[in-house]
C-alpha positions as CSV (number, residue, x, y, z in Angstrom):
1,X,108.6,102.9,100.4
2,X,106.7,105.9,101.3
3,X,104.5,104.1,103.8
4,X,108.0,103.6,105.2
5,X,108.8,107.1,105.3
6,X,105.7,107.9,107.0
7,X,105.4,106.0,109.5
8,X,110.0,107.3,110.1
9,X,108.6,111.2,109.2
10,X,105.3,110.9,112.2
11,X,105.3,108.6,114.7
12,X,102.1,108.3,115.7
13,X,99.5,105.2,115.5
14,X,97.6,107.0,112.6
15,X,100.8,107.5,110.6
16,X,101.4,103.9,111.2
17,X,97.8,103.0,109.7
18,X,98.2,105.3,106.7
19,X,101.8,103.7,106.2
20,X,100.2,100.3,106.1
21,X,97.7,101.0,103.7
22,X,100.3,102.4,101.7
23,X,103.0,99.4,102.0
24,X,100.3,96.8,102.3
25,X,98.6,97.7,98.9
26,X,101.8,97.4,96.8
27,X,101.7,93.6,97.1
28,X,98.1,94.1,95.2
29,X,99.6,96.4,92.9
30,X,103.2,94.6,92.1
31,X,101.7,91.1,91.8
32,X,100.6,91.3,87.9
33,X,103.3,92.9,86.8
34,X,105.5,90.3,88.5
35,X,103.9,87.5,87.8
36,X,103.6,88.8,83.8
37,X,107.2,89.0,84.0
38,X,107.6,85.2,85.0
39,X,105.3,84.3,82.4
40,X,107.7,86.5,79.9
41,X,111.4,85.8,80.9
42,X,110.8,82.1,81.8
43,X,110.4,79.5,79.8
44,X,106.8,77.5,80.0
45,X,108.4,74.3,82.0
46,X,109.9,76.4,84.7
47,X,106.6,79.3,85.3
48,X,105.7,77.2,88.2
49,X,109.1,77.2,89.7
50,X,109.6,80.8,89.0
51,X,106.2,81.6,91.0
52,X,106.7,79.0,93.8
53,X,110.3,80.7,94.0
54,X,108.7,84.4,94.1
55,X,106.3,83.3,96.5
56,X,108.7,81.6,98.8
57,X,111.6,84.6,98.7
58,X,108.4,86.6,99.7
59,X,108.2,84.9,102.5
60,X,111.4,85.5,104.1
61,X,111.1,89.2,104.9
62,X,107.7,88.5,106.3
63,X,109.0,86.3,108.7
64,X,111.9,88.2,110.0
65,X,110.6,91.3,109.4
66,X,108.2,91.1,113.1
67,X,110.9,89.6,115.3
68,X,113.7,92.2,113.8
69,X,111.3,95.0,114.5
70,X,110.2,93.6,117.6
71,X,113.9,93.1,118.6
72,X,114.9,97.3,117.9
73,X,111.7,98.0,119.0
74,X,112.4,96.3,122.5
75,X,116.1,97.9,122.8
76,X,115.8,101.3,121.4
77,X,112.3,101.9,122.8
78,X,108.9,102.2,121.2
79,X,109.5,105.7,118.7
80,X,113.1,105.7,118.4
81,X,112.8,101.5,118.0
82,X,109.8,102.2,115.3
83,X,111.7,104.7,113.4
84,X,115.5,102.4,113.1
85,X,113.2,98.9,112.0
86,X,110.9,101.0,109.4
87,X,114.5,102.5,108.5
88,X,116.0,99.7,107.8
89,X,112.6,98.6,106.1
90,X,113.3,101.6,103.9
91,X,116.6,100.9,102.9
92,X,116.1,97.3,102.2
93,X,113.6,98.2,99.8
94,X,115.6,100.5,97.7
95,X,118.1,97.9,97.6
96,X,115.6,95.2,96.4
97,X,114.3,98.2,94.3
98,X,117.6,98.7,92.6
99,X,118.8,95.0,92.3
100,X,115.3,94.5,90.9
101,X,115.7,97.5,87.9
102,X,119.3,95.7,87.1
103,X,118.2,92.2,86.7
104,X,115.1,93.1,84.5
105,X,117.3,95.2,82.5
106,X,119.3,92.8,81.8
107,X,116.3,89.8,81.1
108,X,115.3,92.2,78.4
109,X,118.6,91.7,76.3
110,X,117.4,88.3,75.9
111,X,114.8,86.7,73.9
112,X,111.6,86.3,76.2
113,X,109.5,83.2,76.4
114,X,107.1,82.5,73.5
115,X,103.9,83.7,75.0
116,X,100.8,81.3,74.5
117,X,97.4,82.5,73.7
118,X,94.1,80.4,74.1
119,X,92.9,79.7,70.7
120,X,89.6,80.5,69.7
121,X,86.6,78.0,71.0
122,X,89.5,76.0,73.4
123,X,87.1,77.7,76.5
124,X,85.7,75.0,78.7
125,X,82.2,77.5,78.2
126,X,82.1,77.4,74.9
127,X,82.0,73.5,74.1
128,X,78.6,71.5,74.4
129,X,77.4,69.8,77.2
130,X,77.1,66.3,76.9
131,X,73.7,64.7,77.1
């Protein structure tokens, strides 16, 4: 979100590229924690479904996103266009933001997943080669 609100505070083409590293990088830094938390709240049949699913809803805003902006960008002009699609950007988030907090909140009322760890020597390195 505040790559979003620089790119709406200075509309400029460098703004734009420091807003991009900033809202570009948060995929990097959300992806563990989210797919930790698929691994925790779902049970071990479903993981893949929960990631497929993540990775598809993903998907969605990425598509639209470009033709939406595009669209503003096209009737309100280039700075004024800019500033309503990374708005709406903005506000979008802080609604996925907050329906996000809710749901995890209430995930952790219930009992998580039993998490599975390797067992000692189960490594694929650590057995012998056949001859």
């Amino acid at each position: 979100m505040a790559g979003y609100a620089v790119v709406i505070a200075v509309p400029s083409w460098q703004a734009v590229i420091l807003g991009a590293v900033l809202f570009i990088s948060w995929t990097a830094i959300s992806l563990p924690a989210t797919m930790d938390m698929v691994a925790t709240v779902l049970p071990r049949h479903k993981r893949t479904m929960g990631v497929s699913l993540h990775s598809l809803v993903r998907r969605v805003p990425m598509a639209l996103g470009p033709v939406i902006g595009g669209a503003l960008i096209a009737v309100y002009g280039e700075i004024a266009g800019m500033r309503l699609a990374f708005s709406v950007a903005f506000v979008l988030a802080g609604v996925s933001l907050a329906l996000q907090q809710k749901l995890i909140v209430g995930e952790r009322h219930s009992s998580p997943a039993p998490r599975l760890e390797p067992s000692r020597g189960s490594s694929l390195l650590s057995r012998p080669l056949p001859n």
